[in-house]
N, C-alpha and C positions, 0 to 999 in steps of 0.2 A: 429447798436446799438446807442441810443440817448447820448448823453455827461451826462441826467440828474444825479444830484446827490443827496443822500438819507434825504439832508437838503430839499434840491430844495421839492421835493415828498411833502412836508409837505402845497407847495403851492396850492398841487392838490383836499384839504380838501376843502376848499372856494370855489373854482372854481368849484366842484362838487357840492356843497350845492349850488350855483347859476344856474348851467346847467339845476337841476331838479326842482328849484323853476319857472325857467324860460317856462321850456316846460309844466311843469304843469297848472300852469297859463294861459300858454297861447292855451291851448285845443290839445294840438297837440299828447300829449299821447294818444287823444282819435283813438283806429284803425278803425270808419268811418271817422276821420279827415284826414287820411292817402288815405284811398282806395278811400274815395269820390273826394279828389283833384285829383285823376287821371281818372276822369268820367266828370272831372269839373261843378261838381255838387258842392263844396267847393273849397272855394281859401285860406282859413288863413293857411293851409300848406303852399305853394307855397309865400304868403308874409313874413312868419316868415325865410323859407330857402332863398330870395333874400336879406331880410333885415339883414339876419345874413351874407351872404357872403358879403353885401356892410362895413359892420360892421369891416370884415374880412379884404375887401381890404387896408379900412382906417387904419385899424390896423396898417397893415404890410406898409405901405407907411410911415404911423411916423415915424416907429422903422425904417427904411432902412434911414432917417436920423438922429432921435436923439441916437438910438445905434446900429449901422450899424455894429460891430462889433458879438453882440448876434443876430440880425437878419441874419448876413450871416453864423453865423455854424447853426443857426432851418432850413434855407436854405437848405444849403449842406445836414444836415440830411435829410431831407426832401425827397431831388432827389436823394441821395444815395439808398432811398429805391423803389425793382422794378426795376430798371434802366435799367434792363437786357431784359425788357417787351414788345414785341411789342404793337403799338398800337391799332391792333383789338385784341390781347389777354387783353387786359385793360378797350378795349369797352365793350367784350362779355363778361366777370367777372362782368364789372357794369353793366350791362343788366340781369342776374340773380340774382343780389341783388335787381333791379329795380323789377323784375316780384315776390321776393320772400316780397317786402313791398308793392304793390299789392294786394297778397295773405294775408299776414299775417300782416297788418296795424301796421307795425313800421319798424325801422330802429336796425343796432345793438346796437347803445347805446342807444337807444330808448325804447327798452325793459326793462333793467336794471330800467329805470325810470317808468314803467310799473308797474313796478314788485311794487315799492317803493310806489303808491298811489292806489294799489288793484287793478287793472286791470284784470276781472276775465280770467281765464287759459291762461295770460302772461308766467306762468313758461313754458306749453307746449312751445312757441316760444321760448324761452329758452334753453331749451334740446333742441331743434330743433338747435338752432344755434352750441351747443356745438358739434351736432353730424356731423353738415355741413363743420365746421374747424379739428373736426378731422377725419373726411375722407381726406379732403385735404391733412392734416397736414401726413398719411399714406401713400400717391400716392404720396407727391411731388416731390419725386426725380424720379416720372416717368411723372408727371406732367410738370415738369421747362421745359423739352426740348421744346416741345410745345408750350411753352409761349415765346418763344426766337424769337426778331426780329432784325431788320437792326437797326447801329446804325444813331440815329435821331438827331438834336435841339428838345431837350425837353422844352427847357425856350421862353415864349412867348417872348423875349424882346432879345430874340437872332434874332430875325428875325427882329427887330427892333434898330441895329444899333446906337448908338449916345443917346437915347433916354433912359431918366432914368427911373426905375423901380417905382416908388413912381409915375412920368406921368403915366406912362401905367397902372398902379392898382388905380390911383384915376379916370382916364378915364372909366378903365372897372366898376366902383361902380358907376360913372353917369348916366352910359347907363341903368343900374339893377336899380339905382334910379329911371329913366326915368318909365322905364317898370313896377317896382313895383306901382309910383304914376297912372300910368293908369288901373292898377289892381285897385287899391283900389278907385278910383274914380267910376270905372264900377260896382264894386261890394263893397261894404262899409263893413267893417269886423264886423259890429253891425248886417249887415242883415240876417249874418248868424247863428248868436245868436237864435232866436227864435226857431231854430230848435232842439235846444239841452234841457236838462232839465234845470230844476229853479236853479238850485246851479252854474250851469254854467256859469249864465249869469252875475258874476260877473266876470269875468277872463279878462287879460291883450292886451291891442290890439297887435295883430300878431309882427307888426312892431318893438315896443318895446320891444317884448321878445327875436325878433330876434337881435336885435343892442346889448342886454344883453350877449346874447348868443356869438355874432361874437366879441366882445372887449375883451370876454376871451382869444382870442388868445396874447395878452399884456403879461400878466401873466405867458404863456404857454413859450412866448420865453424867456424873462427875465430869471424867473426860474427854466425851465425845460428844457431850449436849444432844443425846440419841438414844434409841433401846434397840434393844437386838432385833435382829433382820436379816434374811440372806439373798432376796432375790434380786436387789438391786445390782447385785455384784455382778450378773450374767450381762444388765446393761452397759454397766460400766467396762464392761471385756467387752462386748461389740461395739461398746462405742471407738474404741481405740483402731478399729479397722477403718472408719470414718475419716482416710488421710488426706483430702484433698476438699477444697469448699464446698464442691459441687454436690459431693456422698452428703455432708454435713448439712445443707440446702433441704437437703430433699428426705434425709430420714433427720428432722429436728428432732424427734421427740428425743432419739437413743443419743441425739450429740451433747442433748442439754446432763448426760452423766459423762461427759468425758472427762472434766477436768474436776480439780479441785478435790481436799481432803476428805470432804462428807461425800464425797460419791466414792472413794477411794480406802474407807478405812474397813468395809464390809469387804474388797476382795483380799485386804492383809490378811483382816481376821477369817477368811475361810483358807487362805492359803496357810497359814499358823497351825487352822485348825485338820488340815490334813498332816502336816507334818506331827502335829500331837498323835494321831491316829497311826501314825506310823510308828512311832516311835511306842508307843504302848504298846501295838500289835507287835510289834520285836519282841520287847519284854514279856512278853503276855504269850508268846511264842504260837498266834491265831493269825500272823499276815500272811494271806491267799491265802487261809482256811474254810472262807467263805462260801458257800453254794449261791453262785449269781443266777443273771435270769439271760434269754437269749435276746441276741442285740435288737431283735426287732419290739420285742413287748420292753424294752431298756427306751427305746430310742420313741417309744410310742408316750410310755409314761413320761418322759423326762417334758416332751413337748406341751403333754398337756399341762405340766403340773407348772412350769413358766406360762405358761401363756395362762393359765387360770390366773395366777400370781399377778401377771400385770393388769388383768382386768378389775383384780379385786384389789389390788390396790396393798397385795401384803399377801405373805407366804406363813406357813404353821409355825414360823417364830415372830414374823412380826404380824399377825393377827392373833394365831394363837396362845403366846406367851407374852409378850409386849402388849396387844391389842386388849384383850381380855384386862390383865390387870392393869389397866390404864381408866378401865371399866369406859372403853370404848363399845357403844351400841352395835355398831356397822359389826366391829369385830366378832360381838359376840353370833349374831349372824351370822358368819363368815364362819364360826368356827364349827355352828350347826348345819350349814349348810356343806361344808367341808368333809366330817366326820359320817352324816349322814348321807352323804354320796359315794362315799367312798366301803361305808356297811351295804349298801345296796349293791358295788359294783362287786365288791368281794364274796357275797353270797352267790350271788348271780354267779361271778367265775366260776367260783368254786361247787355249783353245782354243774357244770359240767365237765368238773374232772380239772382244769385249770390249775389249782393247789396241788394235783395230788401226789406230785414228789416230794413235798414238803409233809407229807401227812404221819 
């Protein structure tokens, strides 16, 4: 349970109206922006998720000195959650979220933002996700044994002795800077503009949306004693159906998100952050611009990529961008295993014609 408090919540308004200005903007709502980076046929996925985890790292490197204090309970919460997990149950979790944004071109909070600038039959992925968390959220107490491994050093920086944490997370953002400015040298994020339609070709370069997106985690720990996240919010909405003791009995695990601010301030800020999305796609004159996907591959990806999410204990913002520069181990697993399931499932489609209205 996060420490957040019901003041704190009220920071998750902003930072949600930025999250969706930001992904809007920056083309990444679009689901051939998703499926095509994993055919590498598109890179501005791939630079907006480096430039927001360096965003990330830098983040969390301030705070671990200017208030080392709130950084180390967003920490502890942090690694408190999962903890029980082994590391191929956290791979193969993010390996089904990885082949279910693949299939269904977004991520979990990515949808929500979806949903917010007309992305046609988004909601399929939607219900999909809600139905993929509550199967989970049904099996887990037959599920957890399973997922149970040796206990490990989870913290990168446990293995590193002497050596502070602000070194080793401004180290790992040089390496991703490295690799991002060779990205964008080889491929210039303007080149991939032509491809898209006219209204598009005004939107934010990658890199920008992404340092937007990673500096939210500032906010996140100050005042929500948290880092960014979106999947818990699909619990926290099913738990609310949970009206009577007996539902609450019998699916614990989805009840234990019903109540209280830290399980609550994740569906503000995705809800903030569709109304951002919206309101940029007005001005930005691209709402229901979109080319969606059909409700069945929508409603197929949405399930797998929640139900990967809760086995792995975190979705491609909070293993991805939170998990990583936290220089969480499981994570960084998680996001190998994620990205690399997800390059497998999209080559695979796409050699059999799968992409190729998008091509």
């Amino acid at each position: 349970m996060s420490a957040t408090t019901w003041s704190g919540v009220l920071s998750a308004v902003p930072m949600g109206l930025a999250f969706g200005m930001a992904m809007q903007n920056g083309l990444v709502i679009l689901p051939e922006t998703i499926r095509l980076q994993f055919t590498f046929s598109r890179f501005i996925m791939l630079k907006m998720f480096l430039s927001a985890s360096i965003a990330s790292c830098v983040s969390f490197a301030a705070l671990s000195i200017v208030a080392p204090k709130a950084f180390k309970k967003a920490r502890d919460i942090f690694f408190g959650c999962g903890a029980e997990k082994s590391m191929v149950a956290t791979a193969a979790g993010a390996g089904m979220l990885g082949a279910g944004m693949a299939i269904g071109g977004a991520c979990p909070g990515m949808v929500i933002v979806q949903m917010g600038c007309g992305v046609p039959n988004c909601y399929y992925t939607f219900a999909g996700g809600l139905a993929g968390a509550a199967t989970y959220g049904a099996f887990e107490a037959q599920i957890r044994p399973l997922l149970k491994g040796p206990v490990m050093k989870r913290k990168l920086d446990d293995y590193f002795p002497g050596t502070s944490f602000a070194t080793l997370a401004l180290g790992l953002a040089g390496m991703m800077a490295v690799v991002t400015g060779v990205i964008e040298y080889l491929v210039p994020w303007t080149s991939d503009l032509p491809v898209f339609a006219t209204p598009w070709n005004s939107s934010w370069p990658p890199i920008l949306s992404g340092a937007i997106i990673g500096s939210l985690q500032v906010p996140a720990v100050l005042f929500l004693a948290d880092t960014l996240g979106s999947s818990s919010a699909y619990m926290t909405t099913l738990a609310q159906l949970l009206m009577v003791p007996s539902l609450e009995k019998a699916f614990s695990h989805v009840a234990s998100f019903k109540d209280g601010p830290g399980n609550w301030w994740q569906v503000i800020y995705l809800v903030a952050s569709a109304c951002g999305s919206y309101l940029s796609s007005q001005a930005m004159g691209t709402y229901g611009a979109a080319q969606g996907l059909s409700p069945a591959l929508g409603f197929a990806g949405g399930f797998l990529m929640l139900f990967g999410s809760r086995v792995a204990s975190g979705c491609t913002s909070g293993h991805g961008l939170s998990g990583m520069a936290m220089l969480s181990v499981p994570s960084i697993a998680a996001v190998c295993g994620m990205f690399g399931t997800a390059i497998l499932v999209g080559l695979g489609y796409s050699a059999v014609g799968g992409y190729g209205t998008y091509a």
